[in-house]
Structures are given as structure tokens and as C-alpha cells.
C-alpha positions in Angstrom: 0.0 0.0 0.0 1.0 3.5 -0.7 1.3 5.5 2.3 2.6 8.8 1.0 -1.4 9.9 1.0 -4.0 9.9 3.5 -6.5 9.7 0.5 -5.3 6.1 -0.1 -6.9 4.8 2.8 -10.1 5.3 0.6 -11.2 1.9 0.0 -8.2 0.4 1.4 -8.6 -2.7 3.4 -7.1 -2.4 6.8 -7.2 -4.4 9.6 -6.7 -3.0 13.2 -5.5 -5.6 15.5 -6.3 -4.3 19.1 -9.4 -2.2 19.9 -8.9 -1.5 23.6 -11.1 0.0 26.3 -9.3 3.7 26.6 -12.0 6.3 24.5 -9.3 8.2 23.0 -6.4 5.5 23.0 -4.4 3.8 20.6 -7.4 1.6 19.1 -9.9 3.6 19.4 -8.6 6.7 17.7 -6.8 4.6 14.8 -10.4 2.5 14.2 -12.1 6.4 13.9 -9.8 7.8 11.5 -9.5 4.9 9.5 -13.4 4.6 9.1 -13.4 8.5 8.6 -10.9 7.8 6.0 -12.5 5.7 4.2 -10.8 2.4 4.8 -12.7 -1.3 4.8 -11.8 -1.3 8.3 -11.7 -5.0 10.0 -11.5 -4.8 14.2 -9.9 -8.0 15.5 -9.4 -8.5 19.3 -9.0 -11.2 21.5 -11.2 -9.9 23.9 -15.1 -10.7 23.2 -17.9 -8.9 22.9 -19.3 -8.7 25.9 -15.5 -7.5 27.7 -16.0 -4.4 24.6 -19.1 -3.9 24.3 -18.7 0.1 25.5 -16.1 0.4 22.7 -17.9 -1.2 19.6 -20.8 0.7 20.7 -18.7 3.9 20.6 -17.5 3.1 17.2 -20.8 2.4 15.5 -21.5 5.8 17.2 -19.1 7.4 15.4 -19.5 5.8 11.9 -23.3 6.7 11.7 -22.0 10.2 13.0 -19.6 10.4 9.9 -22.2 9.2 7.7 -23.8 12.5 8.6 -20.4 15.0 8.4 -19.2 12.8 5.6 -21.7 12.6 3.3 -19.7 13.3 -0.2 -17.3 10.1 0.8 -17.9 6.6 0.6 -17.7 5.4 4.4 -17.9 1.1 5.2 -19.4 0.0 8.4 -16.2 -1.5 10.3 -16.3 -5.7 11.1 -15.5 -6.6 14.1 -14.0 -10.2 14.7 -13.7 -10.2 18.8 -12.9 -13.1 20.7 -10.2 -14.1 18.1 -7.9 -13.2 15.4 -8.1 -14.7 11.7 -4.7 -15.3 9.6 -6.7 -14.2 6.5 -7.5 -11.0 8.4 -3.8 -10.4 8.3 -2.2 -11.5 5.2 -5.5 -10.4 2.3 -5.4 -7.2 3.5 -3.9 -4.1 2.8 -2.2 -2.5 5.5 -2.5 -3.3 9.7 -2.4 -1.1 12.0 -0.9 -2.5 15.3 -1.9 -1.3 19.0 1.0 -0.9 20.8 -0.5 -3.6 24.4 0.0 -6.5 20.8 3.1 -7.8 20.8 5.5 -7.6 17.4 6.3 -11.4 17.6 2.6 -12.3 17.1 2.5 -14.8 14.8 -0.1 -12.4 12.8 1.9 -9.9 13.1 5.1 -11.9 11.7 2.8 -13.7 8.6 1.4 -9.9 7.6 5.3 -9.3 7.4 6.0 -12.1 5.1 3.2 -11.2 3.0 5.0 -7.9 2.7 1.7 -6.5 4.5 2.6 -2.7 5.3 2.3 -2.6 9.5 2.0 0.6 10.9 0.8 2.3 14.6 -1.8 5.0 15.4 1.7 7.3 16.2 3.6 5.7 13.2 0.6 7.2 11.1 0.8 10.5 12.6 4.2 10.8 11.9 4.0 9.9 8.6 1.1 12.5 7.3 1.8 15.5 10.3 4.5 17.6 8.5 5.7 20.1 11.0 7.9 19.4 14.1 6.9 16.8 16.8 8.3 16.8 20.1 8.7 12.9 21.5 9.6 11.6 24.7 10.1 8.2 26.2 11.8 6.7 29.7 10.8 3.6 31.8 10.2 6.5 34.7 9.1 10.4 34.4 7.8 10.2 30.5 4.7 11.1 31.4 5.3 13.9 33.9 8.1 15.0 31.5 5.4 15.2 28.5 2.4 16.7 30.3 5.2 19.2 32.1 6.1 20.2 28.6 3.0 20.0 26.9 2.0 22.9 29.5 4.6 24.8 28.4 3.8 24.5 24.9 0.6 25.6 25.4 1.7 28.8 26.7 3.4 29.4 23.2 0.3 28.2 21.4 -3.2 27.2 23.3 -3.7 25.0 20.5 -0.7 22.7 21.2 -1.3 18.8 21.2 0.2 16.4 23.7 -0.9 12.8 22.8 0.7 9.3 22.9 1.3 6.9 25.6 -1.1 8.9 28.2 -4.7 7.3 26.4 -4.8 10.0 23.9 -3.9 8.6 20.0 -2.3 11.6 18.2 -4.9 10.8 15.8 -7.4 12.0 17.4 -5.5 15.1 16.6 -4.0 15.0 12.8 -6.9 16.0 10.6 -7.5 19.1 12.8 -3.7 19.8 12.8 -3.0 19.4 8.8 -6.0 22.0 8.1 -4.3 24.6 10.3 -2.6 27.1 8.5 0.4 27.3 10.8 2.6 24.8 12.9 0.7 23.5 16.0 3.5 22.3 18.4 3.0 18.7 19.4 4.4 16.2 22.0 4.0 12.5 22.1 5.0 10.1 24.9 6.1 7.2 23.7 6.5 4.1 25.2 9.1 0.6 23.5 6.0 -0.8 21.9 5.2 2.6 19.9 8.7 3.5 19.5 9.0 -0.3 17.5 6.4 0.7 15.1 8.1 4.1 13.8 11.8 2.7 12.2 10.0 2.4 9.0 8.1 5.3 8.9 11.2 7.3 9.9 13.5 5.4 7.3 10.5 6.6 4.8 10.6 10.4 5.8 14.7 10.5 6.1 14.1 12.0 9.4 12.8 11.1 13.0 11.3 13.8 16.2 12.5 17.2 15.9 13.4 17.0 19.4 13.8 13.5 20.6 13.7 13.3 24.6 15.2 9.9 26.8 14.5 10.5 30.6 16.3 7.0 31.8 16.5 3.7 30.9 15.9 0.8 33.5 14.9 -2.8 33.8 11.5 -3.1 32.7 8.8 -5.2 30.7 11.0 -8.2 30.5 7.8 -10.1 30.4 7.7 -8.6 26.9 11.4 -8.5 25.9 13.8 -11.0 25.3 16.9 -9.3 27.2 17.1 -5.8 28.7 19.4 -4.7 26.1 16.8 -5.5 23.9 14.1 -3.2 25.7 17.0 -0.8 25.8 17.3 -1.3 21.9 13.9 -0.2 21.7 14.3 3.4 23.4 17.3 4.7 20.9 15.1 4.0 18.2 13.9 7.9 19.6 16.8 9.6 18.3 18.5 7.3 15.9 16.4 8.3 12.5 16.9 12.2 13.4 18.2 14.2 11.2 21.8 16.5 11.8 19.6 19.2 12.3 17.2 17.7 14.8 17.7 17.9 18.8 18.1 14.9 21.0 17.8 15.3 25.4 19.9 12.9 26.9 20.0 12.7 30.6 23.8 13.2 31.8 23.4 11.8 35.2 22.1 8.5 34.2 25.1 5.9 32.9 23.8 3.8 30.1 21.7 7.0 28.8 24.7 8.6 28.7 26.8 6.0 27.0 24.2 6.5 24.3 26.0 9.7 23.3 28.1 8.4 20.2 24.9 7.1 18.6 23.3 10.6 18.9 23.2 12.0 15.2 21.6 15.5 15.8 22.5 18.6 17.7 23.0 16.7 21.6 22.2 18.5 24.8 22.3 17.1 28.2 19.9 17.8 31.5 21.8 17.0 34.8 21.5 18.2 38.1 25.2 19.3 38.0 26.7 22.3 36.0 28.2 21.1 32.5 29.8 23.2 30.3 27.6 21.1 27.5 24.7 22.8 25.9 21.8 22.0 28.4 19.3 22.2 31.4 21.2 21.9 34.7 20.7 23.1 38.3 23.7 25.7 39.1 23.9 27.8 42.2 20.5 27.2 43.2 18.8 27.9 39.9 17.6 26.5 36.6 19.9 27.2 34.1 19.6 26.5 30.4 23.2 26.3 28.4 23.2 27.0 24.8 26.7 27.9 23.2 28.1 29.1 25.7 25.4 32.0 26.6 23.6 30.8 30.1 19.8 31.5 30.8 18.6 31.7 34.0 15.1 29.7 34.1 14.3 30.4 37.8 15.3 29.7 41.0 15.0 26.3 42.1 13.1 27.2 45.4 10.5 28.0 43.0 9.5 25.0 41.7 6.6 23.3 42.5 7.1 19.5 41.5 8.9 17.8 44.7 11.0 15.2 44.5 14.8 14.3 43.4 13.2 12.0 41.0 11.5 14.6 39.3 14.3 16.7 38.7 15.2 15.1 35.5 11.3 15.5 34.3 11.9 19.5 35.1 14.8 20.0 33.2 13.9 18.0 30.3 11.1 19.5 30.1 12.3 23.1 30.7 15.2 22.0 27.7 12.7 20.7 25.5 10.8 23.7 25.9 13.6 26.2 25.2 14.5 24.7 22.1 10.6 24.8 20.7 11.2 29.1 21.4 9.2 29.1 24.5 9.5 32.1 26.4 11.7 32.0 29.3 9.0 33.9 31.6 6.7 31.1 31.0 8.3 27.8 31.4 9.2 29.5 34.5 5.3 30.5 35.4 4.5 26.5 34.3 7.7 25.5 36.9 6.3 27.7 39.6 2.4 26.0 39.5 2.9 22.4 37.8 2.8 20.0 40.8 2.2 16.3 39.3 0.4 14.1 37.7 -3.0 11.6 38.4 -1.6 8.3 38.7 2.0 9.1 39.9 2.3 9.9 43.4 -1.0 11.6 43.5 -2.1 13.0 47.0 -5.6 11.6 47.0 -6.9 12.7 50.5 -6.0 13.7 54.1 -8.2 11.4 56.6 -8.3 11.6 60.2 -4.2 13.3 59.7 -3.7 10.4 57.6 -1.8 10.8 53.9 -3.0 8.6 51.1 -1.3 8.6 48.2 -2.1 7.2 44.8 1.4 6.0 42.8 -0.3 3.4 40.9 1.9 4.0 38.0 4.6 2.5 39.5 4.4 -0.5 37.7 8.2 -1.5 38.2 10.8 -1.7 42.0 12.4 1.2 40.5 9.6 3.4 41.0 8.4 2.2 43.7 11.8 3.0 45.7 11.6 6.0 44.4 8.0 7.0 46.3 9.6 5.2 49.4 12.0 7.9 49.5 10.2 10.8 48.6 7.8 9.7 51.8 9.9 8.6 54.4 11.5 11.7 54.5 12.8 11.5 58.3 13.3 7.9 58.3 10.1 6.8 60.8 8.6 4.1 59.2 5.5 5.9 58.6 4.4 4.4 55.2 1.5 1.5 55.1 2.4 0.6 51.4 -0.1 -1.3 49.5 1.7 -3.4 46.6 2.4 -6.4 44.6 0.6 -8.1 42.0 1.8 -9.8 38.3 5.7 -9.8 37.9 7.2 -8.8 34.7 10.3 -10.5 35.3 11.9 -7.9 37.4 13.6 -8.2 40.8 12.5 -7.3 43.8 15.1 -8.0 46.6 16.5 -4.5 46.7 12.8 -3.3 46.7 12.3 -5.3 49.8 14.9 -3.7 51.6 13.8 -0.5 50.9 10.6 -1.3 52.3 12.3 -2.9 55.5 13.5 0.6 55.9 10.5 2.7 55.2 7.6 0.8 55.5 5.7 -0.2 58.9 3.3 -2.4 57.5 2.7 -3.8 53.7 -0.7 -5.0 52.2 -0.1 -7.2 49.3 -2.2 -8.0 45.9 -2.3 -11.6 44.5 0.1 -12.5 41.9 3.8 -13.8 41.8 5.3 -10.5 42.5 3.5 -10.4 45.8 5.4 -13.7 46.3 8.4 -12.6 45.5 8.3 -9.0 47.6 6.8 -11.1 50.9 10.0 -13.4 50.6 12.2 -10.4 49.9 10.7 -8.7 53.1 11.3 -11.6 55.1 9.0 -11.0 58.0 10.5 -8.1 59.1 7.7 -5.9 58.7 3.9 -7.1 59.1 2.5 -8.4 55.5 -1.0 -9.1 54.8 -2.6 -10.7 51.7 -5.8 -9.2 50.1 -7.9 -10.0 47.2 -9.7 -6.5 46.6 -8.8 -2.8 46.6 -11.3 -2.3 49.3 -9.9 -5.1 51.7 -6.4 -3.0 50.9 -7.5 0.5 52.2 -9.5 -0.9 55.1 -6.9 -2.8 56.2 -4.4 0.4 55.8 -6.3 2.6 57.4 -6.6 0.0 60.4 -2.8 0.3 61.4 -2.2 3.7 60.4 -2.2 6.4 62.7 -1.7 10.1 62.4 0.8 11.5 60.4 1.3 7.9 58.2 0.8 7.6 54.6 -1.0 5.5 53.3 0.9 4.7 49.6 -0.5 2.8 46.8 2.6 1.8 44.9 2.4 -1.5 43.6 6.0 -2.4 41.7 3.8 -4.7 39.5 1.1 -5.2 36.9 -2.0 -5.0 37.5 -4.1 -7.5 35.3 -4.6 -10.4 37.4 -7.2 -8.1 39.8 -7.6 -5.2 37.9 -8.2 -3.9 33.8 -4.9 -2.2 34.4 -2.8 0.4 36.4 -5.3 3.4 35.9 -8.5 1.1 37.4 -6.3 0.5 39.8 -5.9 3.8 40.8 -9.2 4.9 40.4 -10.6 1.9 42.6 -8.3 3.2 45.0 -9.3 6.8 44.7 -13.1 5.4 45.1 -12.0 3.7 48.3 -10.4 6.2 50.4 -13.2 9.0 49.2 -15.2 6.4 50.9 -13.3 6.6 54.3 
């Protein structure tokens, strides 16, 4: 199939393999614009009616709507096939488009590839027909604040500015607005390993790759899903390995393998650290943030000023704060976004304050990593005055050092079924009380009955999530639901 046009989707037969529950995610918004398009759209899923019910219904919503906006184009009721997938569905079409949650060694996805079958992504797509500048970013930790932190900023230069990607939102949702504007709309894209796998094509294609490509950190992650870690850490240079010597690529200077990346860079490189460098860069000198460009210094603001806590969130500030400089941001207002931003739902969210009780909502800590990383933001004067609530489906990670950390900090732990429980409880090795629990409710009651004043209550699980839950975010909003019911 030619992709060089979005008007040869018209008529095309495309099959979408992945629909998903999230309204604007990466199924959902591909299945819309392909049926708005034009395309013979086929939806194939291996979850059945019934579990998607709420999202066929919100297609079939949308394709009568388009029959109405659309009526000059020849528009094809999309076929669902739920509860399986179909080879023919894959090799007699022409083009699939791949959620990111499918894995690329699917033997579907491997026989559409013999057949020569063009496979692309929602974000693969958007690159290809989006013209101007996009902004990406990817990390196993911070992506998300580091997008939604910049996407803030962007909107400061242009209210119009998009930020899509890995946060439920497909980019496009976004495009055929975007391509009708007369001017450049600035866009940033998270991106996690399973989109960034879909783009090398579309990159090789276009001879070039993110105007400014963004890598936060790199750590042991998803090895459910990956062979090796070198090959999940394969999958994050593919952010900044199509650019272009013209394009920017943020590496962070205080992380070691991110910064052994820096002979594969081909664009202009800067670095964010929270040391002085005489690199171009963001960096934290003399109590400010400081942004380095040939020499010449800016001073962002004063450090004091910021309003996102945490060391682990310095390298999501002055990413961010980078990112933004380079897309001509004014100064005075990455510094007005710095002064007010203070986090994100989902990542060490303060929920509620009961009875002088804390709870916080980290349910995005899918990984030990991140959970360590809430353990120390909390235990701030070393008390043991977090109740942490964690555990659940293991992703082949390791949780010893985790365990430890939670010896330290921790004064009791409720634990989720699944084999990272198992592995956290014999990590822990009864030195702090652990409790098993089969619901989100049984969790927060049973916090709440050994906390006292001035605890926190922390949801941070170091785990998936689909064993109990539909993932991370019902996870957090069960727990949300919960301690609003305290």
C-alpha cells in the first residue's frame, strides 16, 4: 500500500489488530480515523464482545456520525471479529495497524510481514502525514510527567498545542484538525518501546525522526515482553537514531547507560543534569535552573520556586524546561508553568487527608524502580510511617533491593495476588507485618486500620495490575473510590 497519502486509505482494506477500552487510546482513535478515511476497516481482538461492548458501541456511534459530516465520501461499516484473530484477516489485507499492548512477535503480526503487509501504529501514522515538528519523549520512569510538564509549556506558546501518545490520547485524534491549520501547531508525544517499534520504517520513509527527541532514563522493565534488557534498551534509541543533523536529541547526563548513548546521537545533543556542564543543556547551578546554549547561560528560575517535589523529578523538570527552550518558549513562561505544575493523576498523587492520615495514589509505578523512588520521597525523616499497598503480576523484574527499601521505610505492607507479591513477601522476610488481600477495598480498610496520624497510606504497587484489575489506571481509580469512601 502507498502510504505517501491519507486519500489512499479510501477503499483500502485495513485491519486493526487491538481495539482496547481507553476512549481516545491507541485503538480507538486509529479505528475512527481509518473509518473517517474511508478504509474497509476490519477490528480484530481477543477480547469478546461482551469484555468491549462500551467500545464497539462507541464506534458504531461514530461511523453513523460520519455518515452525517461525511456525506460526499464513501464510508464502510467496520467488522468486528472479537474473541479471536483470523490469519486471513492479516495477510488479504492491505495494511494493519498495530496497538501498541500486541506484541511484534505475534505470529499475525510476523505472517502480515511475510506477505510484505505494510504494518503501521496510530503514532507511526501520525508521523507519517503531520508535516511540522513533533516533540517525543520516552523513559521507563518520568515520561509522562516530562510530556504533560512540557506539553504545559507549549501551550503557553500556542493554546492549541497537542500532547498525545502513551497517556490514552492517540495523536490521531489530533491529525486531521492539525494538517487543516494554516500554521505549525507544536506537538508532543509520549512514547513508550511498543510505539517507538512501530516508527523505524516510517522514519527510514521520511529520512528523518522527532525534531526533538527526549530519553528521561532507561531501567529494567517489561522483561515479560522483551527477550533481554538490552533488547528493551534497543527499543528506546530508536527515539533519536532516525533524526536528522539538524534535529535535537535530550539525553540525561546523570544517568550511565543513557549517557553511553552519546556516540549514537546524530543530531545537535544537549544534556539535562543536576550538576553544572559546560555542554549545551538544562542543569541546576547555584540554586537555579539554568539553560546552556553555546556558551550563553539562561537563567530559568530559581530552584526554590518549583513546585514538582522530589529528586526524581528533577530530570522530568529540566527536560522539560530543555525541551521547551529549544521549541522558542518564552523563558518567563516555562518559569510561570515550573512555579504552578505539581504532578500528575496516577504518579504519586495525594488523594486525601483522613483523620491526619496521607494517602497517596502511585499506581503508575508499575516497576521496584519506581516504587523505591515514592519510598523515599515519603519517608522523609526515616520513621517508618508508610503503610504501602503493593504487589501483584511480575514482569520478570527483581525485587530484593525493593524489599529492603521497604524494611526501611515501610511499617506495614498489604499485598495484591500474583507472583510479585510472592516474591516482595520473601524479599521482606517478615520483618515488617505483611497481609494478603484479594480486593482494593480489603487494601485501604486494612491500611487505614494500622495507620495512625501523620502515616501515609501509599498505593505503589512495583507490578502489573491485570490479574485483579483492567490495568494500572482502574487501579488507581478503585483506589481513589475507596479512600473517598473513608
Amino acid at each position: 500500500m502507498d502510504l505517501s497519502s491519507i486519500h489512499n486509505f479510501q477503499d483500502a482494506v485495513v485491519t486493526v489488530m487491538g481495539l482496547g477500552r481507553y476512549k481516545r487510546g491507541s485503538g480507538m482513535g486509529a479505528t475512527k480515523w481509518l473509518v473517517r478515511h474511508g478504509a474497509q476497516t476490519v477490528i480484530t481482538d481477543l477480547k469478546n464482545a461482551e469484555e468491549l461492548h462500551e467500545s464497539v458501541t462507541m464506534i458504531m456511534d461514530w461511523y453513523r456520525r460520519y455518515r452525517e459530516l461525511y456525506p460526499d465520501r464513501t464510508l464502510y461499516q467496520p467488522v468486528f471479529v472479537l474473541g479471536e484473530h483470523r490469519k486471513d484477516d492479516f495477510i488479504g489485507v492491505e495494511c494493519v495497524v498495530q496497538n501498541p499492548g500486541v506484541p511484534s512477535e505475534s505470529e499475525y503480526i510476523v505472517a502480515a510481514k511475510e506477505q510484505h503487509v505494510p504494518i503501521e501504529s496510530d503514532v507511526s501514522l501520525f508521523f507519517r502525514f503531520y508535516q511540522h515538528p513533533i516533540i517525543a519523549v520516552t523513559g521507563t520512569k518520568g515520561k509522562t510527567t516530562s510530556t504533560l510538564l512540557l506539553g504545559e509549556m507549549l501551550k503557553r506558546k500556542d493554546e492549541k498545542a497537542v500532547t498525545a501518545g502513551n497517556i490514552k490520547v492517540s495523536p490521531l485524534e489530533h491529525l486531521d484538525e492539525l494538517i487543516e491549520e494554516p500554521n505549525a501547531i507544536p506537538v508532543v508525544l509520549e512514547l513508550s518501546s511498543w510505539m517507538l517499534e512501530s516508527l523505524p520504517q516510517a522514519f527510514t520513509d521520511l529520512k528523518r525522526g522527532p525534531a526533538i527527541a527526549i530519553l528521561t532514563n532507561v531501567y529494567p522493565d517489561h522483561l515479560d515482553r522483551y527477550p533481554s534488557f538490552e533488547a528493551y534498551t534497543a527499543s528506546k534509541r530508536i527515539i533519536f537514531e532516525h533524526q536528522s543533523p539538524d534535529q535535537f536529541t535530550l539525553l540525561n547526563a546523570d544517568h550511565d547507560l543513557v549517557r553511553s548513548m552519546e556516540p549514537l546521537v546524530k543530531g545537535k545533543l544537549f544534556w539535562f543534569s543536576k550538576t553544572p556542564r559546560t555542554e549545551n543543556g538544562c542543569y541546576y547551578k547555584d540554586g537555579n535552573v539554568v539553560f546552556r546554549r553555546d556558551g550563553v547561560e539562561t537563567v530559568i528560575l530559581p530552584v526554590a520556586d518549583v513546585a514538582l517535589k522530589g529528586d526524581h523529578n528533577i530530570e522530568n523538570i529540566l527536560s522539560a524546561a530543555c525541551g521547551a527552550m529549544l521549541a522558542d518558549v518564552v523563558v518567563g513562561d516555562i518559569a510561570d508553568v515550573l512555579r504552578h505544575f505539581e504532578g500528575v493523576t496516577d504518579r504519586q498523587e495525594m488523594v486525601r487527608e483522613v483523620d491526619e492520615i496521607t494517602y497517596i495514589n502511585d499506581t503508575a509505578a508499575t516497576g521496584p524502580d519506581a516504587v523505591t523512588a515514592a519510598l523515599k520521597r515519603f519517608n522523609t525523616e526515616g520513621k517508618k510511617e508508610i503503610v504501602l499497598l503493593a504487589g501483584g503480576v511480575n514482569k520478570k523484574l527483581a525485587y530484593t533491593a525493593l524489599g529492603e527499601d521497604i524494611v526501611t521505610a515501610c511499617k506495614a505492607v498489604f499485598l495484591f495476588p500474583g507472583d510479585a507479591s510472592d516474591l516482595l513477601a520473601t524479599a521482606i522476610h517478615d520483618r515488617v507485618p505483611v497481609t494478603r488481600v484479594q480486593s482494593m477495598k480489603e487494601a485501604v480498610q486494612g491500611a487505614r486500620a494500622v495507620a495512625v496520624r501523620g502515616d501515609t497510606v501509599l498505593l505503589s504497587p512495583g507490578a502489573a495490575s491485570f490479574n485483579l484489575f483492567r490495568n494500572e489506571f482502574e487501579r488507581g481509580e478503585q483506589f481513589r473510590e475507596e479512600v473517598r469512601n473513608l
